[in-house]
Backbone bond lengths (Angstrom), bond angles and torsions (degrees), N, CA, C in turn:
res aa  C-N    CA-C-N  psi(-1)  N-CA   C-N-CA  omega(-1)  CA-C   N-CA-C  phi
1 X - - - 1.444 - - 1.518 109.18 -
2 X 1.366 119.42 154.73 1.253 105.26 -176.93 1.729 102.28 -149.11
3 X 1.352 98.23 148.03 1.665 119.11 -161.89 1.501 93.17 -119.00
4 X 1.408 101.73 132.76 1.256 116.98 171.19 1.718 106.74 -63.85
5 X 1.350 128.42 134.23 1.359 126.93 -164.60 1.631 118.32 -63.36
6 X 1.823 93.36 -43.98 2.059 119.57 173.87 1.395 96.76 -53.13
7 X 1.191 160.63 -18.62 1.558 134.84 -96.82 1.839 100.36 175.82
8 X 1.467 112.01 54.37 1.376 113.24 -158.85 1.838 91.99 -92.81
9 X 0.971 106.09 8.58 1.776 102.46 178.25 1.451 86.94 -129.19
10 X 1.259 116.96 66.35 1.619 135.94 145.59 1.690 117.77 -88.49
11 X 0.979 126.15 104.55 1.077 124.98 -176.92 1.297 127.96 -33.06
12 X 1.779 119.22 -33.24 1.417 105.83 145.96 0.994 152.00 -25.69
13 X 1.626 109.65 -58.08 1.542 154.85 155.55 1.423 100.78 -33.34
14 X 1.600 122.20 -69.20 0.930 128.53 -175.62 1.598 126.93 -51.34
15 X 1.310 88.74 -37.64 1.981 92.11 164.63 1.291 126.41 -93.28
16 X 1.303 113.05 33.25 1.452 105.06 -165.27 2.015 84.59 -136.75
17 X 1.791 111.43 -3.69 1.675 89.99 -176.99 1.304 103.17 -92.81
18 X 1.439 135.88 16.06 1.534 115.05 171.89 1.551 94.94 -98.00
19 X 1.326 139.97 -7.15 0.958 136.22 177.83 1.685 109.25 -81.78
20 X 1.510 130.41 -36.44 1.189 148.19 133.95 1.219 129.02 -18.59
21 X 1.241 116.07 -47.73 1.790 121.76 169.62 1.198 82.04 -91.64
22 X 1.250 165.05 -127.94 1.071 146.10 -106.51 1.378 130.01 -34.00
23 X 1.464 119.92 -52.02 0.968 138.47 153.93 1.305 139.06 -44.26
24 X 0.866 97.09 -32.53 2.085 127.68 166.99 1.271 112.92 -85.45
25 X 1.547 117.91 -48.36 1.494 109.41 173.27 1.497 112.45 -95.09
26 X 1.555 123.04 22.16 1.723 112.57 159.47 1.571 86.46 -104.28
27 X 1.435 143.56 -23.93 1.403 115.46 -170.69 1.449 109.37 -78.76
28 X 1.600 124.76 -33.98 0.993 120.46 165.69 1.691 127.66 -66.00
29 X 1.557 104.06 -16.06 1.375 86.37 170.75 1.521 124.89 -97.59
30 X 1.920 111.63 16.69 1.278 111.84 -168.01 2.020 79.58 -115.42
31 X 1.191 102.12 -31.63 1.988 90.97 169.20 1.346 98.33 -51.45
32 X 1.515 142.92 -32.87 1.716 102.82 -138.37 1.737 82.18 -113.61
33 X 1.465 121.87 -2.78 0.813 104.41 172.87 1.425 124.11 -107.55
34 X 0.957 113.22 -4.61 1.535 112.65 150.76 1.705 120.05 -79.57
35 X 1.088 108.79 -6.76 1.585 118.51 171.13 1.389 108.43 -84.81
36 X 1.376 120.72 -34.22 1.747 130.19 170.59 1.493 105.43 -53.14
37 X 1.534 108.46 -54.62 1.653 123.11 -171.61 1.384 105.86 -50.93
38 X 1.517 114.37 -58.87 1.555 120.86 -170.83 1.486 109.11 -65.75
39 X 1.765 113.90 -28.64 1.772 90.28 -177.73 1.358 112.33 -70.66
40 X 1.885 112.50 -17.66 1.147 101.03 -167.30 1.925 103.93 -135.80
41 X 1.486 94.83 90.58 1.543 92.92 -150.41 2.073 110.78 -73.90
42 X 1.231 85.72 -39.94 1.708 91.34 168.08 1.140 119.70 -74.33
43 X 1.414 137.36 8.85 1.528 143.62 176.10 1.444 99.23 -95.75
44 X 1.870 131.41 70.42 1.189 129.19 146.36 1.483 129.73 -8.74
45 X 1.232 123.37 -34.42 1.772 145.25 177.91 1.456 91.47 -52.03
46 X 1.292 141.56 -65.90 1.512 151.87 -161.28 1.557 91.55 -72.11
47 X 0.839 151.02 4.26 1.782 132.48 -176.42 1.409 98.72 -96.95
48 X 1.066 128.93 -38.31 1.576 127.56 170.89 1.217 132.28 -67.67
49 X 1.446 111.61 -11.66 1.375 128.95 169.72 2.109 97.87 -84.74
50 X 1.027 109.43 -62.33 1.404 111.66 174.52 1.717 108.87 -46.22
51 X 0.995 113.09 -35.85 1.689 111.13 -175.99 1.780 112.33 -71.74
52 X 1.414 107.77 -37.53 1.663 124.65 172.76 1.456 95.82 -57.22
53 X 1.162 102.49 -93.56 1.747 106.55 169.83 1.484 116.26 -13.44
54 X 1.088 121.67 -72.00 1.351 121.76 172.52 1.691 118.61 -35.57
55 X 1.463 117.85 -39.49 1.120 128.20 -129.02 1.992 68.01 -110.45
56 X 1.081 127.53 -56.18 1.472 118.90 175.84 1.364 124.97 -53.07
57 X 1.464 116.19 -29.05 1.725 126.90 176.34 1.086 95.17 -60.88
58 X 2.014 123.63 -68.23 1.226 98.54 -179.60 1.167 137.89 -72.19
59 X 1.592 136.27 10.44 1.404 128.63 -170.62 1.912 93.95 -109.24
60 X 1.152 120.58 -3.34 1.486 136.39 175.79 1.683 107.68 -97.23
61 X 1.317 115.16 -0.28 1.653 122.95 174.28 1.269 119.05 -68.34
62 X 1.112 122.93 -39.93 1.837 132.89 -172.68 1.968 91.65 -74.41
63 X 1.340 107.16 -51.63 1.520 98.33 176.94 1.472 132.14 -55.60
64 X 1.702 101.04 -29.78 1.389 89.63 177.76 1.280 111.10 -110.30
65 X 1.144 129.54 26.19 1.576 154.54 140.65 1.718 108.67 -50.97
66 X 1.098 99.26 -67.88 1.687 117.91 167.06 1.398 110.77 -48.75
67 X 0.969 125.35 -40.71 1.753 130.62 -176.74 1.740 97.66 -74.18
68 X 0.930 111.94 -54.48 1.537 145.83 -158.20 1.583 86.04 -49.32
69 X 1.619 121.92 -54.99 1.534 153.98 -148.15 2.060 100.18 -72.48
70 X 1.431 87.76 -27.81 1.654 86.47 -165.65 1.569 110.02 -78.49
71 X 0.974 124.74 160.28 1.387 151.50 -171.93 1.250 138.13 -124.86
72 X 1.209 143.74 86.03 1.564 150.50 -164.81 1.233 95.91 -77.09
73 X 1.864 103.19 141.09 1.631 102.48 -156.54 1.703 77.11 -151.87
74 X 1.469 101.51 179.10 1.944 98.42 -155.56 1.282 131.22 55.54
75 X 1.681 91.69 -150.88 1.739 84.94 170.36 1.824 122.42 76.76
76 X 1.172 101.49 175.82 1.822 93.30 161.06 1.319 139.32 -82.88
């Protein structure tokens, strides 16, 4: 699909940013939780938090596939 570049409140655009936070907020929530793991690497308790996380990146994949899909069109 492709979005004019000037023109980011193209209605295309527009359906494609809840797919955008999604994607953004499972990578950040599998960064901070693998950042939990490493401050505290012998605390087993944190590996299950990393596995959730994990388990949201991939169910947040088709969305940022879709993001991935768009195309900036115009422009220079």
């Amino acid at each position: 699909m492709a979005v004019a570049d000037d023109n980011l409140s193209d209605p295309t655009w527009d359906s494609f940013k809840p797919d955008a936070a999604r994607a953004i907020r499972a990578t950040q929530g599998f960064e901070d939780a693998v950042a939990r793991t490493l401050d505290r690497p012998f605390d087993t308790g944190t590996f299950g938090g990393v596995e959730a996380a994990l388990a949201e990146l991939r169910a947040a994949a088709p969305a940022a596939m879709r993001v991935a899909g768009i195309q900036l069109s115009g422009g220079v």
